[in-house]
N, C-alpha and C positions, 0 to 999 in steps of 0.2 A: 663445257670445254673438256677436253681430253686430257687425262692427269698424268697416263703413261702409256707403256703398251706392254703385252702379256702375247708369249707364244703359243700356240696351240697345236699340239703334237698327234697326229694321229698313233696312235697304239697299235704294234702290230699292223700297222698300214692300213689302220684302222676296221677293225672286226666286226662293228656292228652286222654289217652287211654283208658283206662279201669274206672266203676265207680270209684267214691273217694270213698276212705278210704275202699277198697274191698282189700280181698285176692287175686284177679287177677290184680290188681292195682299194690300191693307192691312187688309182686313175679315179675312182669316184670319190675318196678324200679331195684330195688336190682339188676337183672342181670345186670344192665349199670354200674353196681361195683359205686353205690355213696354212699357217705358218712350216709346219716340218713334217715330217714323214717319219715315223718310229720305226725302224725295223732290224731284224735281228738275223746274226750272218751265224755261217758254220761253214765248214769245210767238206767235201766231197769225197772219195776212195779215190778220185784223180786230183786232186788238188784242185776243185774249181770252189768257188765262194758262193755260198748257196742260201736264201733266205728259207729262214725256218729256224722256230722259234728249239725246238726241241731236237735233241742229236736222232733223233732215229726213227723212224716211218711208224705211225700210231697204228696199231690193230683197230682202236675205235674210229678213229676220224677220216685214214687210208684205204683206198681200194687199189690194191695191185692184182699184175696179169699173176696169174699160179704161174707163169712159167720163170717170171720175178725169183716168186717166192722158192721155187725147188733148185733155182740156180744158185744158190748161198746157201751155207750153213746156220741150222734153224736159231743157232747163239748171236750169229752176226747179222740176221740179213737186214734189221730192220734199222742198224745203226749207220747214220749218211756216211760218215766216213770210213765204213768199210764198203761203200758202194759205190761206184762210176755214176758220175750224172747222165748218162746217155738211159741208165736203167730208174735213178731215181723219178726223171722226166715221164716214167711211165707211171707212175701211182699219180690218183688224184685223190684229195684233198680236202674234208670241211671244217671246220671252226664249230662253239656253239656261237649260235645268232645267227649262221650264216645259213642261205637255203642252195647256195650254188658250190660246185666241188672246182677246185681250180689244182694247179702244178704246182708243186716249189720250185720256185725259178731261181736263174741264177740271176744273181746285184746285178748285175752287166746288163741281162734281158729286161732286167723291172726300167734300171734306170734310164733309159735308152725309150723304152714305150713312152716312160713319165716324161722326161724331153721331147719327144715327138707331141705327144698329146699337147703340151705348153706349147710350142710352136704352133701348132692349130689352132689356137684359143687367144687372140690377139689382147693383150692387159691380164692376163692371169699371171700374178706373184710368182717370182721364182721359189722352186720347194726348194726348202734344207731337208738333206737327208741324214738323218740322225740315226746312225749306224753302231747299233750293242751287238761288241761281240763277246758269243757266248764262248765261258770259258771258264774252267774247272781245275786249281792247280794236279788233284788228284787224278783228272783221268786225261792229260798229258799224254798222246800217243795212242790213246783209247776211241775217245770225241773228238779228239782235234788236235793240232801238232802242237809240241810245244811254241814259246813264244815269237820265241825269236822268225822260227820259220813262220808260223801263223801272223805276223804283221808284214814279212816278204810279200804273203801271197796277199794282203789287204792293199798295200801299199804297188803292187805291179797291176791293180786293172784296169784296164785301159780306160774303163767310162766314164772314173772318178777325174782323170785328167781335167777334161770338159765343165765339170761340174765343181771343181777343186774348190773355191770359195764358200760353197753352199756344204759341203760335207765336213760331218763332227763324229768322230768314235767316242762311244761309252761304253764301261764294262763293270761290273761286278769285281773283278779279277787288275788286282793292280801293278800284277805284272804286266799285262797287256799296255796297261796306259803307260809304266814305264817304257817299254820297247818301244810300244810307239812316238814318245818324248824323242827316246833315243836317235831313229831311224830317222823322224821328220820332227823337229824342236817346233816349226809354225803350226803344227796340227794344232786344235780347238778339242781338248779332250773333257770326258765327262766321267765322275765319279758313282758309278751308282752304289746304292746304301740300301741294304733291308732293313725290315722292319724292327728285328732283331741288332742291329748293329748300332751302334754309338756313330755318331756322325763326326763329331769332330772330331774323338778318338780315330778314327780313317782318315779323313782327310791328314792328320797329323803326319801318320802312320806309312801313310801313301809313297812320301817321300818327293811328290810335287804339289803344285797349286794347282786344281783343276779349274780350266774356266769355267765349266758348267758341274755343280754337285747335285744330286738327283734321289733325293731321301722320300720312301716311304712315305705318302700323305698321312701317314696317322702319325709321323712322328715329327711333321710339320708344326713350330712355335714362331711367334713375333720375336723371340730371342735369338732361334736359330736361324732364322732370315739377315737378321742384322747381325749377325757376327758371320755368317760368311760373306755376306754383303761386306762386310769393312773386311775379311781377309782378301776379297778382289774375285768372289766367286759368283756370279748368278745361279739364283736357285728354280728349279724345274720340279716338281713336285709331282709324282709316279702311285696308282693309277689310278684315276675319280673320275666316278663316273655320275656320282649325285650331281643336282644343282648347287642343291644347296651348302654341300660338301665344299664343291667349287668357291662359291660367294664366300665361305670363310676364308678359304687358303688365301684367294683373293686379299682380303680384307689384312690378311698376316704378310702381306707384301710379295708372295712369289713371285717370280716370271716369269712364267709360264705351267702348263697345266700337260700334262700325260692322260690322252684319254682315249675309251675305246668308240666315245661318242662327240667326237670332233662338231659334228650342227649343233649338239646341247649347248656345247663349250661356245662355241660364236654367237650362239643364240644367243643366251649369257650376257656376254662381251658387249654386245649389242643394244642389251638391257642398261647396261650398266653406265653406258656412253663412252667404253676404253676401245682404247685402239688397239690393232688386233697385228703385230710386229709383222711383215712381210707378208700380209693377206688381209683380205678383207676389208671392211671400209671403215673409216676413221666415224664417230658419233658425236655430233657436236651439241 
């Protein structure tokens, strides 16, 4: 019988396969019927909200047109938000694991595909789109706008409308989730934790209760699951890609798992006879 159920996060829209954070990334996650979609926003040189995990066009992983590159200055050109997305749209893109190069799209274009593709597929789990924005109090106007305007531009796209239920922000950066508290008090926010970081010391810190807290798997205990468990938080446990790794955390109560190999994760699941929270099928 079924004891509980445990989410399953694609990572980066899941990478094994396809680039991160691409449309061909999360459309073949989603068919493995999991639970959420991991992916990470940034801001544009025109203010659009653009998945990509990193503020600025990689020399290793990017192939832009030369005429990209001579039209900006050699300091700025490779950083998104000194760039229009109309020019970002033109570099393609790989991951390691990946063998295909894809675009950085904008939220709006991913989400909208991942919606159509569900509507095709008659019984396929509605995805949660589990949306980290990245953000750095020091580079403030550099990577990305301060907060306040940077949750403006999260909270006006038109896609999340549609989808509103199914969408959680998380961030590193606790101003973010304060503005966000701020501007929409119903959001579902997430605290993310380094490795390096004291968890509860943050959560404290924070200055709200996050629904979802999101620590390091290596700094994952049975202690710290039950005490944020009794302060009212679920725990999501970031990034495992072992099985076995998995089968502990498991074992230490989380709720879910952050991975860049979402089939290992259900596979997993599957073994184990748990249910697999808004995807996948129950094991009896």
């Amino acid at each position: 019988m079924v004891s509980r159920s445990v989410e399953i996060h694609a990572h980066r829209g899941g990478r094994s396969r396809f680039p991160e954070n691409s449309i061909p990334a999360v459309l073949a996650a989603a068919e493995l019927g999991i639970t959420a979609v991991e992916l990470d926003l940034l801001v544009s040189g025109d203010r659009r909200i653009v998945v990509s995990h990193d503020p600025w066009m990689s020399a290793r992983w990017c192939r832009c047109p030369s005429s990209l590159l001579s039209s900006v200055s050699s300091r700025e050109r490779l950083v998104l938000y000194s760039i229009p997305y109309d020019l970002i749209r033109r570099c393609e893109c790989l991951s390691a694991g990946a063998s295909h190069r894809a675009v950085k799209p904008l939220l709006c274009d991913l989400v909208e595909a991942v919606e159509r593709s569900a509507c095709a597929v008659p019984g396929r789990p509605p995805l949660i789109y589990n949306l980290e924005v990245k953000s750095w109090p020091e580079y403030d106007g550099v990577y990305h706008p301060p907060p306040d305007e940077y949750v403006r531009l999260l909270l006006d796209q038109p896609c999340l409308a549609a989808v509103r239920s199914r969408v959680r922000f998380q961030s590193f950066d606790v101003r973010i989730l304060r503005e966000l508290h701020v501007q929409d008090p119903s959001l579902p926010l997430g605290l993310l934790v380094g490795p390096d970081e004291d968890v509860h010391r943050k959560v404290v810190t924070s200055g709200c209760m996050p629904s979802f807290v999101l620590p390091h798997e290596s700094a994952v205990t049975r202690e710290l699951v039950a005490g944020l468990h009794r302060r009212g938080s679920r725990v999501i446990a970031w990034t495992v890609n072992d099985p076995a790794r998995m089968s502990v955390l498991l074992s230490l109560g989380v709720d879910g798992l952050i991975t860049d190999d979402p089939a290992a994760a259900l596979s997993l699941l599957s073994e184990a006879g748990r249910a697999v929270k808004g995807g996948g099928k129950s094991v009896h």
